[in-house]
C-alpha positions in Angstrom: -178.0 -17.8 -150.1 -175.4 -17.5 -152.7 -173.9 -20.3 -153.7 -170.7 -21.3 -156.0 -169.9 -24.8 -155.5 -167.2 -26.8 -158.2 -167.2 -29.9 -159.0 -165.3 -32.7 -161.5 -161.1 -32.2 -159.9 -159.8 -34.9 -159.6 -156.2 -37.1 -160.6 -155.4 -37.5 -164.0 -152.1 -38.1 -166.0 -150.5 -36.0 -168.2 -152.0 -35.5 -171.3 -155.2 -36.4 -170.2 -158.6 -34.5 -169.9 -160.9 -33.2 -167.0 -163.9 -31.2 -167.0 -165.0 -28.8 -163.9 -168.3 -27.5 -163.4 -169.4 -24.4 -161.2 -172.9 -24.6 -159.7 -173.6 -20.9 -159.3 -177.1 -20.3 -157.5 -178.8 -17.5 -155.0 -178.4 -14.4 -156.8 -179.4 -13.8 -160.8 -175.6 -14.9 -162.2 -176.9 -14.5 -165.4 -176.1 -11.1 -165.3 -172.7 -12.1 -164.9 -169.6 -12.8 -166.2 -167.9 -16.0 -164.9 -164.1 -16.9 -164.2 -162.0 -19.9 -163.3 -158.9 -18.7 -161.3 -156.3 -21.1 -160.2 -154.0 -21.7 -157.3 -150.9 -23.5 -156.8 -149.0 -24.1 -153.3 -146.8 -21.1 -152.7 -148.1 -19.3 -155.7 -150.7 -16.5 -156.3 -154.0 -16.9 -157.5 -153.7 -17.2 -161.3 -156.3 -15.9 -164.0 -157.3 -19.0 -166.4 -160.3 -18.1 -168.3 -163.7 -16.0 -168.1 -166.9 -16.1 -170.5 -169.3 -13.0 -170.9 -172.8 -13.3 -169.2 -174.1 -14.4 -172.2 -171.4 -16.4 -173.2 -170.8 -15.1 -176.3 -167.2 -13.6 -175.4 -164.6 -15.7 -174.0 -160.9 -15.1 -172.4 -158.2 -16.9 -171.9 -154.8 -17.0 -170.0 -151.9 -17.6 -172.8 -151.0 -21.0 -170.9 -154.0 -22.6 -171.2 -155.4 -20.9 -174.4 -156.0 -23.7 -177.3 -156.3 -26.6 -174.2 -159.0 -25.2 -172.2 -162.3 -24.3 -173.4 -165.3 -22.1 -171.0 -168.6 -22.7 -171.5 -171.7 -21.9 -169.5 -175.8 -22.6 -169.2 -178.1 -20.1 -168.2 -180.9 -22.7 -166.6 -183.4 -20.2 -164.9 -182.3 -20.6 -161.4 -178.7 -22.1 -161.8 -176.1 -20.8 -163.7 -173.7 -23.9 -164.4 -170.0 -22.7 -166.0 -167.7 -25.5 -167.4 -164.4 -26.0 -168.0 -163.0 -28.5 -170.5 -159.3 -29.2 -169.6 -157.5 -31.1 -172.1 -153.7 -31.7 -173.3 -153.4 -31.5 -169.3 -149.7 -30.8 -168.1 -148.0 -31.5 -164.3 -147.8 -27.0 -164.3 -151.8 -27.5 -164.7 -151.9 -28.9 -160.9 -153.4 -26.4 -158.7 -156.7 -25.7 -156.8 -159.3 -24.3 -159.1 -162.0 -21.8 -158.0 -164.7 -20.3 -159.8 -165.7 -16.8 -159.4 -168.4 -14.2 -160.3 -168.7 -10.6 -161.0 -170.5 -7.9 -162.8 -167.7 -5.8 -163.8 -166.6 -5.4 -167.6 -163.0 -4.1 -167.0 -160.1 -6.1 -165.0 -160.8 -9.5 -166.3 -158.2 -11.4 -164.8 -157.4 -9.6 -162.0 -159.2 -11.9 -158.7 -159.8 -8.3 -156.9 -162.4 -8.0 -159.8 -164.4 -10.7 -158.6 -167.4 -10.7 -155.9 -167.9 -14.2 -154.9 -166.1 -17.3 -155.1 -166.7 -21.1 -154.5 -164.4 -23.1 -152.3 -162.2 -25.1 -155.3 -161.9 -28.1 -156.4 -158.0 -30.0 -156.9 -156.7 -31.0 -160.0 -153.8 -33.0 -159.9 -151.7 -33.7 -163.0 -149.4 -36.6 -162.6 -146.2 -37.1 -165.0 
C-alpha cells in the first residue's frame, strides 16, 4: 500500500520555525524525486520545493528560497523528506502536502506528480 503521510504542522508565530516530515512507504520512493506543494484557502496548489532522488539537487519556489531547506533519508523501506521552515511569515499559512514522482521535467507543476499524502496545516500567526 503506498503510503505518504506528513507530519510536524502545527501553530506558530511569525518569525518562528517548523519542520514537516513526509513518511513515504509501499513503493521504492527512492527512485524518486520528492516535492512539498502548498495550499491556501481559495488559492491553487502552490510549488514550494523538490529534492532529486538522491538528494543531491534541490529546488526551490523564489518565496520561500533562503527560509526553507529540503532534505530527505533513504532508510531501506521508508523514504522520510523534511522540510525546515524558518523566518516563517502569516503568507506561509496554508495546507502542506508532500508529493512523489519519477519524472525529471515539470518540477513544480502538481500535474507532475503521482501520489500525494493528505497535508498537514501550518498556521502562521502575526
Amino acid at each position: 500500500q503506498v503510503q505518504l503521510v506528513e507530519s510536524g504542522g502545527g501553530l506558530v508565530q511569525a518569525g518562528g520555525s517548523l519542520r514537516l516530515s513526509c513518511a513515504a512507504s509501499g513503493l521504492t520512493f527512492s527512485g524518486y524525486g520528492m516535492g512539498w506543494f502548498r495550499q491556501a484557502p481559495g488559492k491553487e496548489r502552490q510549488f514550494v520545493a523538490r529534492i532529486s532522488s538522491t538528494g543531491v539537487n534541490t529546488y526551490y519556489a523564489d518565496s520561500v528560497k533562503g527560509r526553507f531547506t529540503i532534505a530527505r533519508d533513504n532508510a531501506k523501506n521508508t523514504v522520510t523528506v523534511y522540510l525546515q521552515m524558518n523566518s516563517l511569515t502569516t503568507e506561509d499559512t496554508a495546507l502542506y502536502y508532500c508529493a512523489a514522482t519519477q519524472r525529471l521535467s515539470g518540477k513544480t507543476l502538481p500535474r507532475s506528480y503521482d501520489y500525494w499524502g493528505q497535508g498537514t496545516q501550518v498556521t502562521v500567526s502575526s
